[in-house]
C-alpha positions as protocol buffer text, in pm:
chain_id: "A"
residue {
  index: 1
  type: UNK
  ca { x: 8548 y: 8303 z: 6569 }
}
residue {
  index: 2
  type: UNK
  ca { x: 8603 y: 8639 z: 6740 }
}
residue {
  index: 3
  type: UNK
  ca { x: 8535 y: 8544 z: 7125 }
}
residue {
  index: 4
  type: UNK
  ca { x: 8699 y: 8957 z: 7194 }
}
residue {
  index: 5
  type: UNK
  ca { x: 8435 y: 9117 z: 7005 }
}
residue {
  index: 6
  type: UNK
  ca { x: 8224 y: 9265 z: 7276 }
}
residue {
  index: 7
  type: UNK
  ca { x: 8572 y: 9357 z: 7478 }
}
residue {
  index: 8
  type: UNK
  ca { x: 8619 y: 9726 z: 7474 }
}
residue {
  index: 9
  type: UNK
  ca { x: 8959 y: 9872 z: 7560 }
}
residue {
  index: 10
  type: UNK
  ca { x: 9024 y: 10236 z: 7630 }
}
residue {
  index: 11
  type: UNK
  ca { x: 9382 y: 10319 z: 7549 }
}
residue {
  index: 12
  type: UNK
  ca { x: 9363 y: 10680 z: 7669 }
}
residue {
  index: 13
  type: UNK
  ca { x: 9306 y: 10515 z: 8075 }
}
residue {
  index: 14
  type: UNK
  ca { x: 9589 y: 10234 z: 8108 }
}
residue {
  index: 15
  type: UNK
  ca { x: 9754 y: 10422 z: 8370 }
}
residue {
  index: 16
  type: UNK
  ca { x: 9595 y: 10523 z: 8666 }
}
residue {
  index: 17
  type: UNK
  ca { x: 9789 y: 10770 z: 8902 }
}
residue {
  index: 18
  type: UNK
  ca { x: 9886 y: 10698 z: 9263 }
}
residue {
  index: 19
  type: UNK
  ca { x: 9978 y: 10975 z: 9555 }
}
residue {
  index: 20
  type: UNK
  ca { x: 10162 y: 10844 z: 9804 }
}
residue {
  index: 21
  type: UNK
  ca { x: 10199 y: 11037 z: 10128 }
}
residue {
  index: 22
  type: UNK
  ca { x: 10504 y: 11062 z: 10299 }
}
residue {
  index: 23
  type: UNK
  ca { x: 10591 y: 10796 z: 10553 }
}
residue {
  index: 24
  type: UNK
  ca { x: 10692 y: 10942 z: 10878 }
}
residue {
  index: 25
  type: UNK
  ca { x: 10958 y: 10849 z: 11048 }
}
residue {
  index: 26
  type: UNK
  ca { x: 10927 y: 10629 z: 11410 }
}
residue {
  index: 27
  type: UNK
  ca { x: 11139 y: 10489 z: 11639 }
}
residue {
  index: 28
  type: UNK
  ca { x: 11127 y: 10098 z: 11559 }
}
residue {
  index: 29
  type: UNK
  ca { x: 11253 y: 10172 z: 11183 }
}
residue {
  index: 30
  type: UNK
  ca { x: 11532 y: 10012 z: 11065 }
}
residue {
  index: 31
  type: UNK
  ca { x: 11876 y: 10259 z: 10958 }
}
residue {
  index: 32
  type: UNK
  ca { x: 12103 y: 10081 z: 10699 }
}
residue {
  index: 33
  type: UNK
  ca { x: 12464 y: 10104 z: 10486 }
}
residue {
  index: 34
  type: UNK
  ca { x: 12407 y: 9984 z: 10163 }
}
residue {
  index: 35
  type: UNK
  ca { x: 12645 y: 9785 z: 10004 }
}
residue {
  index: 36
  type: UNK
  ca { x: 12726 y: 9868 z: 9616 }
}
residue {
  index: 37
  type: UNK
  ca { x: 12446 y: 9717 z: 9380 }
}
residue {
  index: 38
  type: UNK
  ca { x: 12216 y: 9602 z: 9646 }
}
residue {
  index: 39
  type: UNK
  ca { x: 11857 y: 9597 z: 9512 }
}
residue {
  index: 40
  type: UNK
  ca { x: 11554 y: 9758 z: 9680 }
}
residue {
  index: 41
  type: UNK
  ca { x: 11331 y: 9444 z: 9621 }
}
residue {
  index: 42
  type: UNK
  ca { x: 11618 y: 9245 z: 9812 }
}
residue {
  index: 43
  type: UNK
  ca { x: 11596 y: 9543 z: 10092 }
}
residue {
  index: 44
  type: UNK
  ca { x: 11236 y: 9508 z: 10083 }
}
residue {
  index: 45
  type: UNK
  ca { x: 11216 y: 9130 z: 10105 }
}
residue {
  index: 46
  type: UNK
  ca { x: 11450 y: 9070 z: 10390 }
}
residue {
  index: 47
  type: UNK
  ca { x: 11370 y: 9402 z: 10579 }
}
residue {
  index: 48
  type: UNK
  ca { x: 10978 y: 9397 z: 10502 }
}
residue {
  index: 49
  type: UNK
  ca { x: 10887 y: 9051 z: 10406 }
}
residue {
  index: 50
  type: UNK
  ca { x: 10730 y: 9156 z: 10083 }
}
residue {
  index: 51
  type: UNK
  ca { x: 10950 y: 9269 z: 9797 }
}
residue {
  index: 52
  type: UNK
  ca { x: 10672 y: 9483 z: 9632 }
}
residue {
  index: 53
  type: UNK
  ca { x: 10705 y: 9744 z: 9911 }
}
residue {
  index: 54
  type: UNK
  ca { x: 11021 y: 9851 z: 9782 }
}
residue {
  index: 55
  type: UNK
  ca { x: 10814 y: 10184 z: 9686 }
}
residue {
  index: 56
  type: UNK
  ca { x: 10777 y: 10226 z: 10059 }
}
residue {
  index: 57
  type: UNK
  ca { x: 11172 y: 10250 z: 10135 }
}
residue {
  index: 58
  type: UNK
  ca { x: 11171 y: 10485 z: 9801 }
}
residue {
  index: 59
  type: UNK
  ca { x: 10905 y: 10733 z: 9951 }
}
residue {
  index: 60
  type: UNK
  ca { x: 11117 y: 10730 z: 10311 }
}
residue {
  index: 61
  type: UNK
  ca { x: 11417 y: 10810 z: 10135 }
}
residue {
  index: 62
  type: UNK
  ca { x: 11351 y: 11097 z: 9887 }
}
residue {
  index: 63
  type: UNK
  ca { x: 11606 y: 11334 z: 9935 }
}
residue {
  index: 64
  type: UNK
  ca { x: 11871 y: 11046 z: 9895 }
}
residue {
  index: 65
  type: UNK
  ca { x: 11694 y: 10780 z: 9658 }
}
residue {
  index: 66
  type: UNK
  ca { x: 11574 y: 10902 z: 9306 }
}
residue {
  index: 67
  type: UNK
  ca { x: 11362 y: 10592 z: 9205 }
}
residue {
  index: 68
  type: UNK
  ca { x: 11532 y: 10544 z: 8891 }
}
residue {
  index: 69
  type: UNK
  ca { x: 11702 y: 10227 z: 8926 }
}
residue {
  index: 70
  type: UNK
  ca { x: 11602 y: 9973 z: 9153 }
}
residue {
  index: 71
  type: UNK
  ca { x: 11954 y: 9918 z: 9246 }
}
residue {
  index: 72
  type: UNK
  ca { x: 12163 y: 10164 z: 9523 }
}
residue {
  index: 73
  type: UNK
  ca { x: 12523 y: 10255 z: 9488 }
}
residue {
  index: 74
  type: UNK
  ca { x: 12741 y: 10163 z: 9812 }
}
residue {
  index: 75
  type: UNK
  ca { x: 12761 y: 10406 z: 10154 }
}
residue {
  index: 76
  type: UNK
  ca { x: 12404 y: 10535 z: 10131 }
}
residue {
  index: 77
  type: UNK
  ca { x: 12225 y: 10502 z: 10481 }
}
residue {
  index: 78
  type: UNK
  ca { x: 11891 y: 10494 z: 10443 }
}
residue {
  index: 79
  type: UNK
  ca { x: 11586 y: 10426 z: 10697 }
}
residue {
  index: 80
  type: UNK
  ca { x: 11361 y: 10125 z: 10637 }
}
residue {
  index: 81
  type: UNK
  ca { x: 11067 y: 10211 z: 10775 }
}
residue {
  index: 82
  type: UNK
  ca { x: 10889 y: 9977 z: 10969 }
}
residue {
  index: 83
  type: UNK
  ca { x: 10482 y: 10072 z: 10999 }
}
């Protein structure tokens, strides 16, 4: 018994790209140290109340977060934005 057999999967489309514009900068965000090895799903979570917006403190931070580890080295400040 074969219950996939009418299930068709395109391998060339599993990733879909996203654009994310930059997040502009207002008065009620949040301006932080970070302490060495703090996560940006922990920043998230307690700063944002949703760990999967970690992409949003990424995209406020360009010029001082690369995105290639979730987790920060110590004495950065960054800006939490808050919209």
């Amino acid at each position: 018994m074969n219950r996939y057999k009418n299930v068709n999967i395109e391998k060339d489309n599993l990733y879909e790209s996203i654009i994310v514009k930059s997040i502009p900068e207002q008065d009620n965000d949040i301006y932080i140290i970070t302490p060495d090895g703090i996560s940006l799903t922990y920043l998230a979570t307690k700063y944002l109340n949703d760990p999967t917006r970690y992409v949003d403190i990424i995209y406020a931070n360009e010029n001082i977060i690369d995105g290639d580890s979730l987790y920060l080295q110590g004495g950065l400040r960054i800006r939490i934005p808050q919209g």
